[in-house]
C-alpha positions as CSV (number, residue, x, y, z in Angstrom):
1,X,-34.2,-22.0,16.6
2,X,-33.6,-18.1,15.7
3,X,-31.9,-17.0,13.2
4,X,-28.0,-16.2,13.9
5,X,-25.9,-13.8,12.2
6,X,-23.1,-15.0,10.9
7,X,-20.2,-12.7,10.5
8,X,-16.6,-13.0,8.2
9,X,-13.6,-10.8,8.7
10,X,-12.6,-9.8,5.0
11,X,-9.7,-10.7,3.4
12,X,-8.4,-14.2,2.2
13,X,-6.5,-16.4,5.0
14,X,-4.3,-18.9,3.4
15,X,-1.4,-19.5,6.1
16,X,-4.0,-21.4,7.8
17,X,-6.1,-24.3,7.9
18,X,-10.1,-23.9,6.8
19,X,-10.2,-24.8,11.0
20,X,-7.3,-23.0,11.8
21,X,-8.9,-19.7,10.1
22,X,-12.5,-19.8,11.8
23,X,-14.5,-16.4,10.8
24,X,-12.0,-16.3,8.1
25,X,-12.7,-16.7,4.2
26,X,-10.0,-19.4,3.3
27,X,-10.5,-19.5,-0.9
28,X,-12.1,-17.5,-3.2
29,X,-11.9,-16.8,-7.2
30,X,-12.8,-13.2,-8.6
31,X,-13.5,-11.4,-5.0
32,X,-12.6,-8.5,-3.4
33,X,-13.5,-6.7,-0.6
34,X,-15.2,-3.2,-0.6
35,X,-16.1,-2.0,3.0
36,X,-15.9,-5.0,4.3
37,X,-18.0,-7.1,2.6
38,X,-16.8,-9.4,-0.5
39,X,-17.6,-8.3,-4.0
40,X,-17.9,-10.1,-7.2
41,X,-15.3,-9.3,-9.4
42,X,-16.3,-9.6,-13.1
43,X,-14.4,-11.4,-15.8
44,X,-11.3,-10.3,-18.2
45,X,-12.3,-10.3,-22.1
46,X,-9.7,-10.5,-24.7
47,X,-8.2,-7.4,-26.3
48,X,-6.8,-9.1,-29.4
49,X,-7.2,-12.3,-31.4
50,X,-3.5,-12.4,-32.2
51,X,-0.5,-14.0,-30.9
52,X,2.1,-11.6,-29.2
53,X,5.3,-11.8,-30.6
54,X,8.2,-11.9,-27.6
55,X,7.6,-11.6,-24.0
56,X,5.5,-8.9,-23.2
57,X,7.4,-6.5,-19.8
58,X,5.2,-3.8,-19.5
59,X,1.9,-2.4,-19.8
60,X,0.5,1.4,-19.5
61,X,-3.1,2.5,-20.3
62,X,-3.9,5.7,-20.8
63,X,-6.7,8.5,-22.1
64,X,-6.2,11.3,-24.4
65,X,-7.8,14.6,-24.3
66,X,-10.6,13.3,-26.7
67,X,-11.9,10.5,-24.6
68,X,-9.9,8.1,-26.7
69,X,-8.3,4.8,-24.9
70,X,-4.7,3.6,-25.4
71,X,-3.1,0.2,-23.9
72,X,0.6,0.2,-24.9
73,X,2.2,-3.0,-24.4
74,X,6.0,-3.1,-24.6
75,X,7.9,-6.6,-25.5
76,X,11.6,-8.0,-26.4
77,X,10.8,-7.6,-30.1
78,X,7.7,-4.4,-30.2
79,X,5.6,-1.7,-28.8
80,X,2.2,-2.6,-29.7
81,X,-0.3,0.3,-29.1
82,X,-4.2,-0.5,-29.0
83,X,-6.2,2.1,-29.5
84,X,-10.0,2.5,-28.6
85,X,-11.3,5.4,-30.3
86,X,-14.4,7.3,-27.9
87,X,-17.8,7.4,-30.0
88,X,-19.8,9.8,-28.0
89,X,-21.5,12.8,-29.3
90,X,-22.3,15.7,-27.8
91,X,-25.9,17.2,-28.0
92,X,-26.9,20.7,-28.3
């Protein structure tokens, strides 16, 4: 028997049964989709080791003009700011 290519529509169908949603991916955990096809999606590491005081309500990450990387996270009781200071160095 040849070989047969099997082809999946992307995206995750989960209004319907795993018959129901033939040519359909029905579950998945850390996928997405780039052009079509599904992608690995690598894991989340932990920023800090500490307990968050209050209910955190927003988040914003941003650069500065030195490369430098900020997450500020905003809660009932703080603003925490995170900073991750950019080690490169320039060659002449």
């Amino acid at each position: 028997m040849p070989l047969q290519q099997i082809t999946f529509r992307p995206g995750i169908d989960k209004q319907n049964t795993t018959v129901g949603a033939e040519g359909r991916w029905v579950d998945s955990d850390n996928v997405r989709f780039r052009y079509g096809l599904p992608e690995k999606v690598s894991g989340w590491s932990s920023l800090i080791t500490d307990t968050i005081v209050g209910v955190v309500r927003k988040q914003h990450a941003f650069v500065d003009i030195s490369g430098n990387r900020y997450v500020a996270l905003g809660s009932d009781k703080f603003l925490l700011i995170y900073l991750k200071v950019n080690f490169m160095t320039s060659h002449l």
